[in-house]
C-alpha positions, -999 to 999 in steps of 0.1 A, spaced: -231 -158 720 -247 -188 709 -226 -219 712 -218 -242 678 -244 -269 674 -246 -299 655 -278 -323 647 -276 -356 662 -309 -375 643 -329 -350 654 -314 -339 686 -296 -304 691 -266 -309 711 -247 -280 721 -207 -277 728 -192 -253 748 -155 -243 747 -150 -239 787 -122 -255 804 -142 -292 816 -147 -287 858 -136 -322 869 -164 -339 880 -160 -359 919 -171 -391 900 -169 -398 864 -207 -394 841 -215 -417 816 -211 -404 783 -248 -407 772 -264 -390 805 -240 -358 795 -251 -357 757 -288 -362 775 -286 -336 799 -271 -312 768 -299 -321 744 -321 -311 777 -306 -276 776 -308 -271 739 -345 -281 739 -353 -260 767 -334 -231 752 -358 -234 721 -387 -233 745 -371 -201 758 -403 -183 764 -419 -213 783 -387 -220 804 -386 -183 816 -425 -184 826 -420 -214 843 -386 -205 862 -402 -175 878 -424 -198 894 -406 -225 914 -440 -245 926 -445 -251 885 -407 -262 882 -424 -300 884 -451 -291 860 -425 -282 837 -401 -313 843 -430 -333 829 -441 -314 804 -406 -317 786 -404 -351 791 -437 -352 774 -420 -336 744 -393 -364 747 -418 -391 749 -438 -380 717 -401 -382 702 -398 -416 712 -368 -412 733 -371 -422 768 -355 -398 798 -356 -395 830 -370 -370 852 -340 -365 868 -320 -360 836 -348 -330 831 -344 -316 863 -301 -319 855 -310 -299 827 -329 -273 841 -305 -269 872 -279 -264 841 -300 -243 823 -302 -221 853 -267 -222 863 -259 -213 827 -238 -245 826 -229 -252 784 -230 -218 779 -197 -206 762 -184 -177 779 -152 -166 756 -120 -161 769 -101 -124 782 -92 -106 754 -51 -114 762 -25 -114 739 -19 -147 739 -58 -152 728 -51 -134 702 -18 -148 687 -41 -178 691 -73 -166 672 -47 -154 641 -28 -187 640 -64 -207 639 -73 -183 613 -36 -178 595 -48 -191 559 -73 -165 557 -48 -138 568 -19 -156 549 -43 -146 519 -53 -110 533 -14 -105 536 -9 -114 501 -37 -95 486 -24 -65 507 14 -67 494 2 -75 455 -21 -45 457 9 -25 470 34 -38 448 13 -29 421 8 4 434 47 11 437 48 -3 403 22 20 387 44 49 404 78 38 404 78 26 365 70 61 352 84 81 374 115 65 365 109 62 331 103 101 336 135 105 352 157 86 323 141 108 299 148 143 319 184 129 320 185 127 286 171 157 274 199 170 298 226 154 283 212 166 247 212 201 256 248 199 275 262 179 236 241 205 216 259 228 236 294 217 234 286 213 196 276 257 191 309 264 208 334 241 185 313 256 157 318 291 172 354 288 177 357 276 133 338 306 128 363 330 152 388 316 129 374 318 95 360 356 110 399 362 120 412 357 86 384 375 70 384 405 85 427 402 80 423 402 41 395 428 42 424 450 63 444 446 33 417 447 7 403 480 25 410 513 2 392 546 0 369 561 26 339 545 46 361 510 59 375 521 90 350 521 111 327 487 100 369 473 104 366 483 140 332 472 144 340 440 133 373 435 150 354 446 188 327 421 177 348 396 173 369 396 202 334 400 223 322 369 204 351 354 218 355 360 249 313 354 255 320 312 240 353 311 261 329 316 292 306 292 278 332 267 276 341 273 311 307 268 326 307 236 307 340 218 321 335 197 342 304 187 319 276 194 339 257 160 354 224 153 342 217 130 372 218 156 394 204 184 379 170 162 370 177 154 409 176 195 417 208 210 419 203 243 410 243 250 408 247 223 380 214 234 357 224 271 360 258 264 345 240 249 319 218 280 314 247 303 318 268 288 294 241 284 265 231 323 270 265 336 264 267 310 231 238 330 220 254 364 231 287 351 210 264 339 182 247 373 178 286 393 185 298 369 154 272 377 132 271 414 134 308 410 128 302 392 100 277 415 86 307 443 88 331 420 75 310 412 44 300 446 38 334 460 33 345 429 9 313 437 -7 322 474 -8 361 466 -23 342 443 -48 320 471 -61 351 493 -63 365 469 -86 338 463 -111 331 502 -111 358 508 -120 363 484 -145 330 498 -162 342 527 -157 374 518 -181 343 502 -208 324 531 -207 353 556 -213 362 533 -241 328 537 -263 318 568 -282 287 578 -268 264 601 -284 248 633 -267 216 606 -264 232 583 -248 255 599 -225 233 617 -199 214 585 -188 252 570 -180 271 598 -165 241 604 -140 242 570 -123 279 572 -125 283 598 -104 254 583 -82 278 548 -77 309 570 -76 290 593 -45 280 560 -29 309 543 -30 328 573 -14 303 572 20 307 536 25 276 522 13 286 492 -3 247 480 -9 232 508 -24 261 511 -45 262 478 -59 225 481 -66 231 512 -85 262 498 -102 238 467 -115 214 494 -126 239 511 -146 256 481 -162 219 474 -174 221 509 -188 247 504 -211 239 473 -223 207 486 -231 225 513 -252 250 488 -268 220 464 -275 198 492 -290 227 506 -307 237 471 -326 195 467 -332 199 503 -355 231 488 -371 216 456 -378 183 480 -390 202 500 -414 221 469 -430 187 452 -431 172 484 -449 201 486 -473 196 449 -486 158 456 -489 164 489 -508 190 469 -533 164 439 -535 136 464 -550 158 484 -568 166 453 -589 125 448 -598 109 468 -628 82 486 -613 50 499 -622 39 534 -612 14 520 -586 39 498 -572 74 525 -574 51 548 -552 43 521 -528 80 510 -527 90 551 -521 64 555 -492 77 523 -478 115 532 -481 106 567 -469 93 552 -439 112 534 -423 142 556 -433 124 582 -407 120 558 -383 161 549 -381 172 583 -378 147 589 -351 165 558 -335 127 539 -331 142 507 -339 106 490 -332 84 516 -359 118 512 -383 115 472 -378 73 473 -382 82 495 -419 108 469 -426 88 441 -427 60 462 -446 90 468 -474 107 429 -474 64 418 -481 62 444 -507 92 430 -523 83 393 -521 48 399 -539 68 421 -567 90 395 -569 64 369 -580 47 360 -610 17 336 -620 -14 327 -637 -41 327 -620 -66 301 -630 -103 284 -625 -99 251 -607 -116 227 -624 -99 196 -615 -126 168 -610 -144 166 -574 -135 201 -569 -156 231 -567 -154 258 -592 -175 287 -579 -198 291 -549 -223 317 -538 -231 330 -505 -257 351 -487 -240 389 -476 -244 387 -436 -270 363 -434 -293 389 -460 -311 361 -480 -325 384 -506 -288 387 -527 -262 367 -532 -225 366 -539 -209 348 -566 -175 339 -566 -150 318 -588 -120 292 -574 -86 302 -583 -55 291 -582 -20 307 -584 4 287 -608 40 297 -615 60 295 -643 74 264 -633 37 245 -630 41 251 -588 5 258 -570 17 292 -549 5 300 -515 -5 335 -513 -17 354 -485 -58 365 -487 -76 386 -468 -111 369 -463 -140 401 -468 -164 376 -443 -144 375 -415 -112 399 -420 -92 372 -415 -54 369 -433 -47 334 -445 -18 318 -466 -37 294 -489 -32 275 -523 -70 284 -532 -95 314 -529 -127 322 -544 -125 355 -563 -159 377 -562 -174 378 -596 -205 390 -613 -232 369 -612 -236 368 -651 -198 356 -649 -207 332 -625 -232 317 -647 -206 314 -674 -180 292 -653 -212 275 -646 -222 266 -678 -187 260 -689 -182 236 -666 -214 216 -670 -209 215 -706 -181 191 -706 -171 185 -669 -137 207 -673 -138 246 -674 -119 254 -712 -114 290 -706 -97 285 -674 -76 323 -671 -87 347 -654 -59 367 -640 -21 371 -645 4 389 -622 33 399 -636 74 409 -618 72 443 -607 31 444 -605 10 449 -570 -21 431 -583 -31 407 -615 -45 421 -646 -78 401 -647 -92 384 -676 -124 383 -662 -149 406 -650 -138 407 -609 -151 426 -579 -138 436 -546 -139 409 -519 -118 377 -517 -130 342 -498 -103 314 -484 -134 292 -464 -165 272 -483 
């Protein structure tokens, strides 16, 4: 190895770390850092030293020629400092040569160099530290959650078996008043159903409740012991075994209470039914799902016969609700019948009122309470427009139109003609009548409608009306009490308007 150097001007003086020989007689300082600076120069003329070493005659060719490289430096040496330093040179003399490899070196080498593995040390520790940390922190973050799942499902499980043991009592008592509540064929067996069910429900939460005292601990089961997370396991499958044993029980429990119930209303609609007057219509529809409920309820199928029990109560309230519907039909079609009695008639109109009556008559003692209503209404509009009477009259009221004319389904080569009327009573009332429209078949209820006329009659309101602004013939119909139609002053024709 190359011993440390340091630059004196510009001399190389090497330093060597070997133990100092203790010279016979003490060396000036300078001559020493001379004779080094003789070394270091001839170790830079390494190749010229070794050519001229292997030749001893040349040793004194070679002693001059680096004091010649001295002298051109300016700095004056002798030849025997040269030759010291070649003697050195050769000797190996300031050459560092390090120590054995001995313990003690190297306790030596680490304290020299302790800051730098002071630092080392720490960088080491932090980045383990760290790494313990990154560990460590979720792991045992990890852990705490486990624990508390745990401890959730041990307190969710504590929680189903109080809430079992409530229902073992409110199941005790039930199935106690559906003992006493318990008549008639198809109870005894769900009863012992339910009783078996019950006590396996209870037994299966009293061995839950065992497994769970002590309360299992959390900490050790997230730490592996099988022993404490099979309790735990144990005891929430035989909650779910008493969960299902309670609600079949239940089921059986509720069924016969259902099955008593049904007994009860049956029975009680029985009482209604027997209490009515049915008539050979009405009857077969009822006595068949009687006997259906009556067969059901005798084999113990409370569901089916509570459905058929709705079914039949619907049954005869369907008869008792069509049966009122024909009473309130017949006193409806009395009061009509009186209403037209009281109008004078004429022929057309008596025969109308006959058909009518006739009509719906038929339709109530057929008991179609929906034709008999449909001929009701028919008769209670016929007797309304008997009832009235009015004049009917040209409007010709300024700013309103008294006639208009139209082309028949868009055929431009005739036209209709038609008048505005008015229906006014005997009072001086504008009536709304109902007019069936020949343009679009439409039924409206309107204070006006243009009446289809003759052309030629047309032309007369026309002319009429330009003459002075007002129409002085303004008749043209009258309906009289008792009459279907108006007897027309004018000349009419089929077809009515209510839009123009």
């Amino acid at each position: 190895m190359r011993a440390p150097e340091r630059t004196l001007g510009r001399h190389h003086v090497s330093t060597t770390t070997e133990e100092p020989q203790v010279p016979a007689e003490r060396v000036p300082l300078d001559q020493v850092m001379l004779a080094m600076d003789v070394v270091d120069t001839l170790r830079h003329q390494q190749q010229l030293v070794e050519r001229e070493l292997d030749d001893a005659r040349q040793q004194a060719e070679l002693i001059a020629r680096i004091q010649g490289i001295y002298d051109a430096q300016g700095i004056e040496v002798s030849e025997e400092t040269i030759a010291e330093g070649v003697r050195a040179l050769r000797d190996d003399r300031f050459v560092y040569r390090p120590p054995e490899r001995t313990w003690r070196v190297r306790l030596a080498e680490i304290y020299v160099e302790r800051g730098k593995w002071t630092l080392r040390l720490l960088l080491v520790a932090a980045l383990a530290v760290a790494g313990w940390l990154a560990w460590a922190l979720p792991a045992r973050a990890e852990r705490r959650r486990e624990i508390e799942v745990f401890q959730s499902r041990v307190e969710s499980a504590l929680e189903r078996a109080e809430d079992l043991e409530a229902r073992i009592t409110r199941l005790s008592d039930d199935i106690a008043g559906a003992r006493e509540r318990s008549e008639g064929a198809g109870t005894a067996e769900p009863l012992q159903q339910a009783e078996a069910g019950l006590e396996r429900g209870r037994a299966a939460t009293g061995a839950a409740l065992a497994d769970l005292a002590p309360r299992p601990d959390a900490a050790a089961a997230v730490d592996g012991d099988a022993a404490t997370v099979g309790r735990l396991v144990d005891a929430e499958r035989k909650l779910d075994q008493a969960r299902a044993e309670l609600d079949a029980a239940r089921v059986q429990v509720d069924g016969i209470v259902a099955l008593a119930a049904t007994r009860l209303e049956f029975a009680a609609l029985e009482r209604r039914i027997d209490g009515l007057e049915l008539t050979d219509g009405e009857r077969p529809p009822i006595d068949a799902l009687r006997g259906e409920v009556r067969s059901m309820l005798d084999a113990g199928r409370g569901a089916r016969a509570a459905a058929r029990l709705g079914e039949l109560r619907d049954a005869l309230d369907a008869v008792l609700a069509a049966r009122e519907a024909r009473t309130a039909l017949a006193s409806r079609f009395a009061r009509i019948r009186a209403a037209l009695d009281a109008i004078p008639k004429t022929p057309d109109a008596a025969r109308e009122v006959t058909a009518g009556l006739t009509a719906a008559r038929s339709a109530l003692d057929a008991g179609d309470s929906g034709r008999a209503a449909r001929a009701l209404d028919r008769l209670e509009e016929l007797a309304t427009t008997l009832e009235l009477s009015y004049q009917l009259r040209i409007v010709s009221r300024p700013g309103t139109q008294s006639g208009v004319w139209r082309y028949p389904n868009g055929d431009r080569s005739k036209r209709n003609h038609y008048v505005i009327v008015e229906a006014i009573d005997a009072a001086g009332r504008t009536l709304r009548l109902p007019i069936t429209s020949e343009e679009d078949g439409s039924t409206r209820t309107v204070k006006q409608f243009g009446v289809r006329v003759p052309e030629r009659v047309y032309e007369q309101v026309k002319a009429d009306k330009l003459d002075n602004g007002l129409i002085d013939a303004p008749l043209a119909g009258e309906k009289t009490r008792g009459a279907l139609e108006p007897t027309w002053v004018l000349e009419v024709l089929p077809g009515r308007i209510t839009r123009w």
